[in-house]
KEFIFI-937365 format. One line per 3 residues: number of its first residue (from 1); their letters; for each residue x, y negated, z of N, C-alpha, C, O. Coordinates in pm, whole numbers. Layout:
<rs>
NUM> a> X Y Z X Y Z X Y Z X Y Z ~ ...
</rs>
This chain:
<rs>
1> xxx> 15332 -5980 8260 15272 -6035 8140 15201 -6166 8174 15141 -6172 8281 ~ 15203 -6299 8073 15176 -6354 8107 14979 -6386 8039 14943 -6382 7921 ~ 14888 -6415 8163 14799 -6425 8149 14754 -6585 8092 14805 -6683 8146
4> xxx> 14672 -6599 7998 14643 -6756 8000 14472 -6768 8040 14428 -6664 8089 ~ 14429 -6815 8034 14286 -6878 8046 14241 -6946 7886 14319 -6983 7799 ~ 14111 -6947 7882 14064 -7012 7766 14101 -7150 7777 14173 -7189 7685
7> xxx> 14080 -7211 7838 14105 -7384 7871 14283 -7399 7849 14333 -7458 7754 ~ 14343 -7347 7933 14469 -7341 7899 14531 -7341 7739 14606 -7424 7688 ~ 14467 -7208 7675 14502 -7200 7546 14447 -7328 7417 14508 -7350 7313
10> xxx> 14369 -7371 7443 14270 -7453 7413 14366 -7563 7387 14407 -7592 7274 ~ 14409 -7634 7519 14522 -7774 7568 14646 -7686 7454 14696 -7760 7369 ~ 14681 -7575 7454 14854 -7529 7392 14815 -7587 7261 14877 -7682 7214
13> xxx> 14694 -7523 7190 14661 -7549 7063 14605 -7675 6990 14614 -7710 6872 ~ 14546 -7730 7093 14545 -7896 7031 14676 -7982 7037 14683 -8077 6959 ~ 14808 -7953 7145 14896 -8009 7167 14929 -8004 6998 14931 -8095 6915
16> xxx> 14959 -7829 6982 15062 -7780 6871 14989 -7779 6743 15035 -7729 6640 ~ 14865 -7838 6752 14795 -7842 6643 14774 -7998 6530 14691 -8001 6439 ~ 14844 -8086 6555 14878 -8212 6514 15031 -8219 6479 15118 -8199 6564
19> xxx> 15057 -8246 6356 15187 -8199 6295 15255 -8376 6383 15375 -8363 6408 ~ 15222 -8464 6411 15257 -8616 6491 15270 -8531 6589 15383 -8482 6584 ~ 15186 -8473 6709 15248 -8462 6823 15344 -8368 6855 15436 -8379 6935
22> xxx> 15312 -8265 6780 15488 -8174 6729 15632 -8248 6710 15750 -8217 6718 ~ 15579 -8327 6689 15724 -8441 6615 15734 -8504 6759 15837 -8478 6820 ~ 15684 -8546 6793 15726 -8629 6957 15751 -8550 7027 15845 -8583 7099
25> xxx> 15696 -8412 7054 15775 -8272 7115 15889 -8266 7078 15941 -8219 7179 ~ 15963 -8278 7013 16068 -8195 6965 16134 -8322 6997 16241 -8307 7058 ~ 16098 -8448 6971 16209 -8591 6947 16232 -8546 7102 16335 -8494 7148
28> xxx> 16100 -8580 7179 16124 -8612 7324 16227 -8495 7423 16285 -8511 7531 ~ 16217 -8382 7336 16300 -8279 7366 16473 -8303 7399 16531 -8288 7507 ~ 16526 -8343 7271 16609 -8418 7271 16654 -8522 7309 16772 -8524 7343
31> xxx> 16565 -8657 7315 16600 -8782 7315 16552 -8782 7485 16607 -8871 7549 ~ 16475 -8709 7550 16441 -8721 7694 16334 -8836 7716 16227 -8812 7772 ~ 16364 -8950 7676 16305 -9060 7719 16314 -9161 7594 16431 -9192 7569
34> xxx> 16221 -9216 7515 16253 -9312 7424 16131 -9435 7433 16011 -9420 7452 ~ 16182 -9516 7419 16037 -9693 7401 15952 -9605 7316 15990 -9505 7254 ~ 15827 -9658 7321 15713 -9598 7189 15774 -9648 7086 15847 -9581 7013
37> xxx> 15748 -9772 7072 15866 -9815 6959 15928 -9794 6916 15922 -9810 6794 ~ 16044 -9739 6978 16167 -9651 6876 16114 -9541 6860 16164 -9505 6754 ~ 16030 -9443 6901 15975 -9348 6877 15912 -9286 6754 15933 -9192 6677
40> xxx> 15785 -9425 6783 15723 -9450 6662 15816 -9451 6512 15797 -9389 6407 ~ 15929 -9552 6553 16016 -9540 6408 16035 -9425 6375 15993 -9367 6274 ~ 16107 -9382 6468 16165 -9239 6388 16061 -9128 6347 16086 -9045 6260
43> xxx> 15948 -9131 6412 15867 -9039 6306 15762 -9095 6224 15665 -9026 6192 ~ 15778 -9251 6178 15680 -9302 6146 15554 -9303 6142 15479 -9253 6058 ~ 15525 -9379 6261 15382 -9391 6302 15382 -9527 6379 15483 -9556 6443
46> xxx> 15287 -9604 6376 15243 -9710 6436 15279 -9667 6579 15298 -9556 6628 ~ 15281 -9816 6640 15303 -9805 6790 15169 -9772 6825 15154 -9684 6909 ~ 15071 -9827 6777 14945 -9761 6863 14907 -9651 6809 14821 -9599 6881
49> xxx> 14933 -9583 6708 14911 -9422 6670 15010 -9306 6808 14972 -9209 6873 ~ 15141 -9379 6799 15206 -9334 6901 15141 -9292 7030 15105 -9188 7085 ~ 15141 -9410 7052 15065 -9448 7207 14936 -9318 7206 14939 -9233 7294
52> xxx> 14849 -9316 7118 14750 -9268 7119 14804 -9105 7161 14771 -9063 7272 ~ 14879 -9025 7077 14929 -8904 7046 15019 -8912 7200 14992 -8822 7280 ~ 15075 -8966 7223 15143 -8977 7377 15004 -8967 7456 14967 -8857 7497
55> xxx> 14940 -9062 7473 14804 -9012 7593 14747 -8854 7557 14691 -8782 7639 ~ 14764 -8830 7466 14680 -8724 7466 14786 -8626 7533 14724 -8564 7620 ~ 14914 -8588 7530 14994 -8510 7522 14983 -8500 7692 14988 -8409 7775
58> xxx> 14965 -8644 7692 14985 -8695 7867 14811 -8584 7940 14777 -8500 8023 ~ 14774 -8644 7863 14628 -8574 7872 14602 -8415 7904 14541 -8379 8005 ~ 14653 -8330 7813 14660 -8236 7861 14752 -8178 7954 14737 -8074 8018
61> xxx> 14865 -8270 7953 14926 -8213 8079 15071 -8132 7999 15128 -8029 8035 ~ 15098 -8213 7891 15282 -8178 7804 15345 -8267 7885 15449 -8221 7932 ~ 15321 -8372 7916 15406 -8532 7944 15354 -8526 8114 15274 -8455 8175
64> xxx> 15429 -8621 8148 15417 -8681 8288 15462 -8840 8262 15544 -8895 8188 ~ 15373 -8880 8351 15414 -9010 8424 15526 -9057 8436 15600 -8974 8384 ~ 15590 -9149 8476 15718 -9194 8487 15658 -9264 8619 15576 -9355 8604
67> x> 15704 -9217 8772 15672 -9332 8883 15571 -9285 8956 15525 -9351 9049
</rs>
């Protein structure tokens, strides 16, 4: 069974708790790798709304680095 921690659950639920960063989950799922830019288009959002919702994702630890 799998055990979580409070902190852990905490990071799942703010990830999955923003209907924007759900949408870059699922794009990035598919698309693997996309510019913020094209990103941004397809779920319409500003490049710096993007950007923002990407750090955070990066933040808790959904995303990685590139490098």
């Amino acid at each position: 069974m799998l055990v979580m921690n409070e902190i852990e659950l905490t990071k799942i639920f703010k990830a999955y708790g923003n209907q924007n960063r759900v949408k870059i989950l699922c794009l990035l799922k598919r698309e693997k790798e996309l510019p913020v830019g094209e990103m941004g288009r397809r779920i319409r959002l500003s490049v710096k709304a993007t950007s923002k919702h990407l750090g955070i994702l990066l933040n808790i630890g959904f995303l990685e680095n590139e490098g």
